[in-house]
Structure formats: structure tokens, C-alpha cells
C-alpha positions as CSV (number, residue, x, y, z in Angstrom):
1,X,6.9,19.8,-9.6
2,X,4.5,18.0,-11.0
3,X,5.4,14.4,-9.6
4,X,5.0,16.2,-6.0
5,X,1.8,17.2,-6.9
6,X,0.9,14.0,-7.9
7,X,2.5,12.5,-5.2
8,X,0.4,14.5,-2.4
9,X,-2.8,14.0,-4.1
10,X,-2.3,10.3,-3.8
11,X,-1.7,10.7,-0.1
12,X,-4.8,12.6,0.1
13,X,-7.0,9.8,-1.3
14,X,-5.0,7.6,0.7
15,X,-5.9,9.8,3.7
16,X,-9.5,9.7,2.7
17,X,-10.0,6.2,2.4
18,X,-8.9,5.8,6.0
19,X,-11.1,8.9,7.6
20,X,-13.7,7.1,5.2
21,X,-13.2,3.8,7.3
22,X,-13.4,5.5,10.6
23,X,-15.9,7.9,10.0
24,X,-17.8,4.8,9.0
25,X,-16.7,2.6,12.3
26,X,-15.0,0.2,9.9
27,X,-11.9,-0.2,11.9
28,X,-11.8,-3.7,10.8
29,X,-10.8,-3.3,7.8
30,X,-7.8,-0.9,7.7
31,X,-5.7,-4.4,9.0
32,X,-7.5,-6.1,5.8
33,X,-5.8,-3.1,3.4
34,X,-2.3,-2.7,5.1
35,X,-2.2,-6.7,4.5
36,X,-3.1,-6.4,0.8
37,X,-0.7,-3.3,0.0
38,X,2.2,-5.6,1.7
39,X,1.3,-8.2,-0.5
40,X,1.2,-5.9,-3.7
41,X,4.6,-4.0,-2.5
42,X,6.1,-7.8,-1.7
43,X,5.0,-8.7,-5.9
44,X,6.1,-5.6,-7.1
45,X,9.6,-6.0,-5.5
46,X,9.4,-9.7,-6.4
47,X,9.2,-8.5,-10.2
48,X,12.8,-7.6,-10.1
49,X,15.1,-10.4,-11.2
50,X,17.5,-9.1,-8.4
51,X,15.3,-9.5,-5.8
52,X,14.2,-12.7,-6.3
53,X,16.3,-14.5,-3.8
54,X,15.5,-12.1,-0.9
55,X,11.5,-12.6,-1.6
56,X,12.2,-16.2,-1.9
57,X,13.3,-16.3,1.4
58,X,10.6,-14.9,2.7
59,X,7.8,-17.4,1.6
């Protein structure tokens, strides 16, 4: 139970961050952090030896 936990309090910041940006009228920037946490996901996949020729084909 306790990764669930964990799990739903990350959405929750997640959630945060965004009603933090729009609350703000910082719209601009939620394309800025989708692009940089498709970047991170693409390097953590990329980190895997068996993956490497599916991200290479990518770039």
C-alpha cells in the first residue's frame, strides 16, 4: 500500500504545479515542462542497453 500512497502523493504535487501555473496565468510554460519530462522519460528509457536502437532511431 505504501507505493500507492506514494504514488498519489506525487500526482498531487504534480497536480499542484499545474493549478500553480494557471492560477498564476503561466500557461506558457506547462508546454516548456511536458517538453522537459519527454526528454527525461526519452534518457531514462535510453539508459537501457535494450532500448538503445529504438531511441537511436528517434534522434
Amino acid at each position: 500500500m505504501g507505493i500507492v500512497k506514494d504514488a498519489a502523493r506525487r500526482v498531487g504535487v504534480v497536480n499542484g504545479l499545474f493549478a500553480f501555473l494557471w492560477r498564476k496565468r503561466l500557461w506558457w510554460m506547462i508546454p516548456i515542462l511536458l517538453a522537459v519530462v519527454g526528454v527525461a522519460a526519452i534518457v531514462a528509457v535510453a539508459a537501457h542497453p535494450a532500448a538503445a536502437p529504438f531511441i537511436y532511431t528517434l534522434f
